[in-house]
Residue, then its C-alpha position, 0 to 999 in steps of 0.5 A: x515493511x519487512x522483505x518477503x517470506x525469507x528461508x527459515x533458518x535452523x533456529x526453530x520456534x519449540x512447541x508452547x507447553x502446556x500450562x499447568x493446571x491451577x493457572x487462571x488462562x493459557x494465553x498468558x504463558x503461551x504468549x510469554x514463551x513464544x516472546x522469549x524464543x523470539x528474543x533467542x532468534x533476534x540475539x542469534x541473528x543480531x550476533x551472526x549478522x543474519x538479518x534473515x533471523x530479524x525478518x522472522x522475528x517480525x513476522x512470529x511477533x505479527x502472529x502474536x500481536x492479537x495475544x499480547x496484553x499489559x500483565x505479558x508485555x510487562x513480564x517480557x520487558x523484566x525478561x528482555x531488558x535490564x530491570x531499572x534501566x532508562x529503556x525498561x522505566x520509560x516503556x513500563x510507564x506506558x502499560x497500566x495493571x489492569x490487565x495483569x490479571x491475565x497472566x498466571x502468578x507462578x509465570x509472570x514471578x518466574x519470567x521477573x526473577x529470570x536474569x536479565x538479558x545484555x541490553x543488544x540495540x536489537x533487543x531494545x528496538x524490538x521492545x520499542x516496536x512491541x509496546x508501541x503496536x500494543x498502544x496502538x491496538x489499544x487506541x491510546x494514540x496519544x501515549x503511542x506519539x509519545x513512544x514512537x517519538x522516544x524510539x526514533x530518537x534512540x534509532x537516530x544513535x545507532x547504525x548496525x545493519x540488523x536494526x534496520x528490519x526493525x526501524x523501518x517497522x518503527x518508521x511505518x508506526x511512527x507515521x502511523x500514529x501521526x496520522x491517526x491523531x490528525x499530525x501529519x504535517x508535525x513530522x515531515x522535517x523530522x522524515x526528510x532528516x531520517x530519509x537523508x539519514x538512512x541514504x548515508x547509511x546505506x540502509x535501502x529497507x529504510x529508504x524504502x519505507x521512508x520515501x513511501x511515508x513521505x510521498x503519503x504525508x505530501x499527498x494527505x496535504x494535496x502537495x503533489x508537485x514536493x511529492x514529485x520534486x521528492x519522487x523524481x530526485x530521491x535515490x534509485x535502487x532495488x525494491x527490497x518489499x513488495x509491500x513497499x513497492x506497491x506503496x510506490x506504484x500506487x503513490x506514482x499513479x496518484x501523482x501521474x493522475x494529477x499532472x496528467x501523464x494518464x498513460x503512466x499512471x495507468x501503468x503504475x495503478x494497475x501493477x500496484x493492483x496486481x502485485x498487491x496481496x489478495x487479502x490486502x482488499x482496501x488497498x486493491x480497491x483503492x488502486x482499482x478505483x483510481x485505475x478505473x478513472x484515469x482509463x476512462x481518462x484514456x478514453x478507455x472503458x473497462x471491462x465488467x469483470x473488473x468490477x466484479x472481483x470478488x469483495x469489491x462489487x459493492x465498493x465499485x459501484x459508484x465507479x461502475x455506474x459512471x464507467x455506463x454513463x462515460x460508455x454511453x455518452x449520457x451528459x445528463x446521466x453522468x451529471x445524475x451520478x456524479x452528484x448521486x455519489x458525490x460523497x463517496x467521489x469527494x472521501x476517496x479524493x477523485x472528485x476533481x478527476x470526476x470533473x474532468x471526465x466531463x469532455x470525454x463523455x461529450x467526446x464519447x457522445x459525439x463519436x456516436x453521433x458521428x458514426x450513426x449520422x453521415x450529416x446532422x446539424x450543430x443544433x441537433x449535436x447540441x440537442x443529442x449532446x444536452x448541453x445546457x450553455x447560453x448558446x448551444x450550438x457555439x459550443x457544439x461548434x467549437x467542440x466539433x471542431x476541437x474533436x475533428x483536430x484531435x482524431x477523435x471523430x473523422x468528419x467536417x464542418x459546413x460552417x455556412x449550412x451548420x451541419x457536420x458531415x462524417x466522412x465513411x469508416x475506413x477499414x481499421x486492418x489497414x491502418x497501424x493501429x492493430x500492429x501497435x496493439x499487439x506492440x503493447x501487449x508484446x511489451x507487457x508480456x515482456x515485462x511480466x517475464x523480466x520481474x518474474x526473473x528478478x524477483x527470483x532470489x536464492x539464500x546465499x550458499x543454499x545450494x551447499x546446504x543439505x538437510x534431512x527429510x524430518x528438517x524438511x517435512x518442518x521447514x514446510x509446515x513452518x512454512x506453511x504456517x507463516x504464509x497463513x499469517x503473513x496473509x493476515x498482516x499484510x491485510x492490516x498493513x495495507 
């Protein structure tokens, strides 16, 4: 993953020209041509050691990526590589000719007989991560192994600071196509290594990426205690990509759900959620469904309006249904959901929190009980509860008697008569519970402020630099342009 939209730097991207007009299609020439500015971006900033140049470079070739075919990617390689070399013959080996007949004949001749480029390590990653996106876009996942497998080995030879942008896309692709062929687990000691590798390095993008990566393969598995061991010990810096970040609150959240620490998986779930771009739905979704879980775990319910975000409805529906039935305290409802959805519960891998929410619906229906009747029977608790056990008002008993002990309810038990008495409601403003309340959302609010602040970042001596009003009415547009496709890669991302 790459860092946020970075300050357009003077290398500007020339206006594609015209085709001419015998050629068969314009989306051939276009194409090319942006390919080849991009290439004069990623020498300027590999010869500057402006990674700024490398970040722009990726986000221009995301806007690119529906564009790119055999015949252009072809033409590229003859451009940006040395024709002959290793590099060039294994990467040309992974695109078939059968869609050369989109490029036009006058450019592709004119893009071979080009003079070939100085092979920069940049450049030679840059076409790694170029044919392995067209692979993967093209479902041939296989051939995508095989190509991410090559360039990884060819990144574990080099160390120079403007390469990382482009490894820590590799990284994401290299797992990417693991997963998608169903081996995961083949590539985990390979990780470890390149995780330990770029911590050497200093290289805190790949770690970044790395450690997410790592925390996803343990959790595909459902080995939540190697992801925490690794969580808890892997190095501490400042996130780099807000794509990544939110990676690893959602991936903390999962973790923390399992080994019930609900109070800071909540914490993590509902920031990854809010921090999370809005077209990168799949991803909110997930951390709202998770959110929503724990919550009720919490003894929480949560409000309607989070289950009617826009493009979630739908997608929230089992979630909402089992939020009524938790509310009410139903046992017999919530059992009719959870096996009405069961499917759906078992697919986004909450069905084993399902289970657990089954003491807090007893618990929600007791506390309503409680409140409604200042004495009832066990048998009737029993009755009210459906609680379908060989001996009902032993279990009554004893789940009265754990409520009483754990504050949920304020009552007594007759044990002689079999009754529970509640004592009367006291009155909530006396008790800290508003001041701790209003603690927490003082909190909150606080560290709001204290990201917001921190994620205030400024390009060096940009306070020096002064540009025209043209230069800038362009750096806007361009601007302008970036974020409509930025918006669109970071919905494939997530």
């Amino acid at each position: 993953m790459t860092t946020d939209v970075p300050v357009l730097e003077d290398v500007e991207m020339k206006e594609p020209q015209a085709p001419p007009s015998n050629s068969a299609t314009s989306a051939g020439p276009s194409t090319l041509q942006h390919l080849k500015e991009i290439v004069a971006l990623i020498e300027t900033g590999a010869y500057a050691k402006e990674i700024r140049r490398i970040v722009r470079a990726v986000r221009l070739t995301i806007v690119l990526r529906k564009k790119l075919t055999s015949g252009v990617i072809s033409a590229f390689l003859g451009y940006a590589l040395v024709p002959g070399s290793e590099v060039h013959s294994r990467l040309s080996s992974y695109l078939s000719k059968e869609d050369n007949h989109d490029m036009d004949v006058d450019t592709a001749t004119s893009a071979a007989q080009a003079p070939a480029k100085h092979a920069l390590p940049e450049l030679e990653i840059y076409c790694y991560l170029l044919v392995l996106i067209f692979l993967i876009d093209k479902k041939r996942y296989e051939e995508a192994k095989a190509c991410s497998s090559a360039s990884i080995a060819r990144l574990k030879i080099l160390n120079r600071r403007t390469v990382d942008v482009l490894a820590a896309r590799l990284y994401f692709y290299y797992s990417y196509s693991h997963e998608l062929t169903n081996s995961l687990a083949e590539i985990r000691g390979n990780l470890l290594a390149l995780h330990r590798l770029a911590t050497l390095r200093r290289d805190e993008l790949g770690q970044e990426t790395l450690l997410n990566l790592l925390l996803r393969n343990y959790l595909h598995y459902n080995l939540y205690d190697q992801a925490e061991k690794l969580r808890s010990k892997a190095p501490r810096f400042e996130a780099h990509s807000n794509q990544q970040f939110c990676r690893y609150l959602f991936y903390h959240g999962k973790i923390m759900t399992i080994q019930l620490e609900y109070t800071d998986a909540k914490e993590s779930l509902l920031q990854a959620a809010r921090k999370a771009p809005l077209r990168a739905q799949g991803f909110r979704i997930q951390c709202n469904k998770w959110a929503i879980i724990v919550r009720l775990l919490l003894g929480e319910i949560p409000e309607r309006t989070v289950f009617m975000q826009k493009g979630m409805k739908k997608a929230l529906t089992p979630y909402f249904e089992l939020t009524n039935a938790v509310r009410i305290g139903d046992l017999e409802l919530f059992r009719a959901v959870a096996d009405k959805y069961a499917g759906t519960f078992s697919q986004d891998r909450t069905h084993n929190l399902i289970v657990r929410l089954r003491h807090n619906v007893i618990r929600t229906g007791l506390r309503n009980i409680s409140i409604s009747y200042s004495r009832i029977s066990l048998a009737d608790v029993a009755k009210k509860l459906r609680l379908d056990s060989p001996n009902p008002v032993a279990d009554a008993e004893s789940i009265v008697a754990k409520a009483i002990r754990d504050g949920a309810i304020d009552a007594t038990i007759d044990h002689a008569g079999g009754w529970m008495v509640s004592k009367e409601t006291g009155d909530v403003y006396s008790t800290n519970e508003p001041q701790a309340a209003f603690n927490s959302r003082i909190a909150f609010c606080l560290n709001v402020h204290n990201e917001a602040v921190r994620a205030l970042r400024f390009p060096p001596n940009s306070h020096k630099e002064k540009e025209s009003s043209e230069k800038r009415r362009e750096r806007q547009q361009q601007v302008e342009e970036l974020a409509k496709h930025i918006a669109e890669e970071d919905d494939e991302e997530f």
